[in-house]
C-alpha positions in Angstrom: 268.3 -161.7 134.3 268.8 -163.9 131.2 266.4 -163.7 127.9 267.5 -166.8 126.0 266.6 -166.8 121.9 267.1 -170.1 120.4 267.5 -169.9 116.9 266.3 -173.2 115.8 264.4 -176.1 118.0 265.8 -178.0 120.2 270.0 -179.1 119.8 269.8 -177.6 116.2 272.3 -175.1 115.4 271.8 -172.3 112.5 274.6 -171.9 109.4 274.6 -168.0 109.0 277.9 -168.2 107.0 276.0 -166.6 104.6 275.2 -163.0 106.8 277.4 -160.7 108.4 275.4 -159.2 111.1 272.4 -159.7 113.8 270.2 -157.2 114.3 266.9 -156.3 116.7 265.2 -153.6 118.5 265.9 -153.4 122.3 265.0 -151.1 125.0 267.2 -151.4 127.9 267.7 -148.8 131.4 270.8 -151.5 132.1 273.8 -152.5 129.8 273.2 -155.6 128.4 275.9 -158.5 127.7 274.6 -159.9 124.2 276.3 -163.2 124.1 276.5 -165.3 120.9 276.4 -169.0 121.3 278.3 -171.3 119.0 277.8 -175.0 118.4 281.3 -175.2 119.4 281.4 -173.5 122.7 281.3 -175.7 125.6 282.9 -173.1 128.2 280.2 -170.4 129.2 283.8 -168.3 130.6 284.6 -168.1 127.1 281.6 -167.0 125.2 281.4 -164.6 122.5 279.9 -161.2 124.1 279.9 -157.4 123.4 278.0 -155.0 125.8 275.2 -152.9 124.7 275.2 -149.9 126.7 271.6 -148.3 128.3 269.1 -146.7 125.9 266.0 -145.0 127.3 264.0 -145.4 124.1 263.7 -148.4 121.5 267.0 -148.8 119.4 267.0 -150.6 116.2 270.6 -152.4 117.0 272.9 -153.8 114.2 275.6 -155.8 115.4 278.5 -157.2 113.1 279.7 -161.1 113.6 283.1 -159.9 114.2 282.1 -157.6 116.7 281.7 -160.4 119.4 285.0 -161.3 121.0 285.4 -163.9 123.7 288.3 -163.6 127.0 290.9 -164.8 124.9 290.3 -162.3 122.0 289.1 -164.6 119.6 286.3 -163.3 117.4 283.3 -165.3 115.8 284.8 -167.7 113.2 281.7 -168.8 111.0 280.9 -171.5 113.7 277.2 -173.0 113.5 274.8 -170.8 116.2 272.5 -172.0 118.3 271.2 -168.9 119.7 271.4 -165.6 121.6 271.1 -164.7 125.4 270.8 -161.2 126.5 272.2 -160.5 129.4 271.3 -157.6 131.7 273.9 -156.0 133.7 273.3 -154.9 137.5 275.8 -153.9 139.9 275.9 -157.5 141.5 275.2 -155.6 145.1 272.0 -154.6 145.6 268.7 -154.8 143.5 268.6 -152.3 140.5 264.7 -151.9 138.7 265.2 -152.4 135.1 263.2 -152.4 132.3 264.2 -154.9 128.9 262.3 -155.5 125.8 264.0 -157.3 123.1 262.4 -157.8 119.4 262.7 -158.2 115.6 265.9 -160.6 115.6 266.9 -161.1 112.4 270.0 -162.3 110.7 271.1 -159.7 107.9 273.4 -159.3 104.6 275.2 -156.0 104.6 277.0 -154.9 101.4 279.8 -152.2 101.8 277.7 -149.2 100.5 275.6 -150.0 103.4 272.6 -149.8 100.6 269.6 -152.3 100.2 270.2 -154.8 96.7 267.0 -154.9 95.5 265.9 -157.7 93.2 262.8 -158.7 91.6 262.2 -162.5 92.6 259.3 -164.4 92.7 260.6 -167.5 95.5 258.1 -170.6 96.1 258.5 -172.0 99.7 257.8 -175.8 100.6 254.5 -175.9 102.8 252.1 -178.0 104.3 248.8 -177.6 106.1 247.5 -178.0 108.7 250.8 -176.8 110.9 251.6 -178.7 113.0 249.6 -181.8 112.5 248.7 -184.6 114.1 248.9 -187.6 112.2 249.1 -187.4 108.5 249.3 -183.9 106.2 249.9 -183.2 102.0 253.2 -181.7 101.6 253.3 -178.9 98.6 256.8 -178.5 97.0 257.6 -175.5 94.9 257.9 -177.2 91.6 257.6 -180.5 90.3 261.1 -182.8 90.5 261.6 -186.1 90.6 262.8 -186.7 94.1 263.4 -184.7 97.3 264.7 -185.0 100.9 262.1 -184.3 103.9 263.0 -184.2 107.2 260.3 -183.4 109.9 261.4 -182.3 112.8 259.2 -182.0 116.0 259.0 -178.9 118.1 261.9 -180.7 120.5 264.0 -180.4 116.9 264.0 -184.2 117.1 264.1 -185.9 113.6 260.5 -187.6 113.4 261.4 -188.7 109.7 264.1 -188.2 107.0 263.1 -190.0 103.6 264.5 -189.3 100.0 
């Protein structure tokens, strides 16, 4: 069995030059194959993988970039992502029950103390309400400026506008 997480809609693929790991909470009575898929990988035989082995209780799970390693031994190489599969392992004989729950994914910064940076910042977000609309809806920027770029993209991650 195969639990698919894209990261953004549609044919969108994520930048996350700027982290270093991946990291969820997973229960899992099989190993699971997580497999990391780049915008660049057309050849599911030579995916970026690692195996998680069985844990009988929820596990928070941190997993460096470098960590995934395809057949040829080629590691992750700052390559867009377009999501994650996890990948449960049976013995490919006979049926195995399992049990799987996979949550929390989040993308995460780790400095080499392995210690939180804590800073005190106020950040304003782009918004607009109602979300999703139908037809017409304000857009509220975080400050005033004199232009901007707005794409909106539909839940297909199709482009529905770009204007300047």
């Amino acid at each position: 069995m195969n639990i698919f997480r894209n990261i953004l809609p549609g044919e969108l693929a994520f930048d996350a030059s700027s982290y270093s790991t991946v990291g969820f909470y997973m229960h899992n009575t099989l190993d699971v194959e997580v497999v990391l898929l780049t915008e660049s990988n057309t050849d599911w035989q030579n995916r970026l993988r690692l195996k998680i082995p069985a844990n009988s209780s929820p596990t928070d799970v941190n997993i460096y970039f470098d960590d995934f390693v395809n057949t040829l031994g080629q590691k992750y190489n700052n390559e867009k992502i377009k999501g994650l599969v996890f990948s449960v392992q049976g013995n490919y004989q006979s049926f195995q029950p399992f049990e799987i729950s996979v949550s929390n994914v989040v993308f995460k910064t780790v400095n080499t103390l392995n210690a939180p940076i804590f800073e005190k910042v106020l950040v304003k977000k782009m918004y607009s309400y109602p979300n999703p609309c139908t037809a017409v809806t304000p857009l509220v920027l975080p400050k005033v400026m004199e232009s901007a770029n707005v794409k909106i993209v539909d839940m297909n991650g199709r482009i529905i506008k770009d204007k300047t």
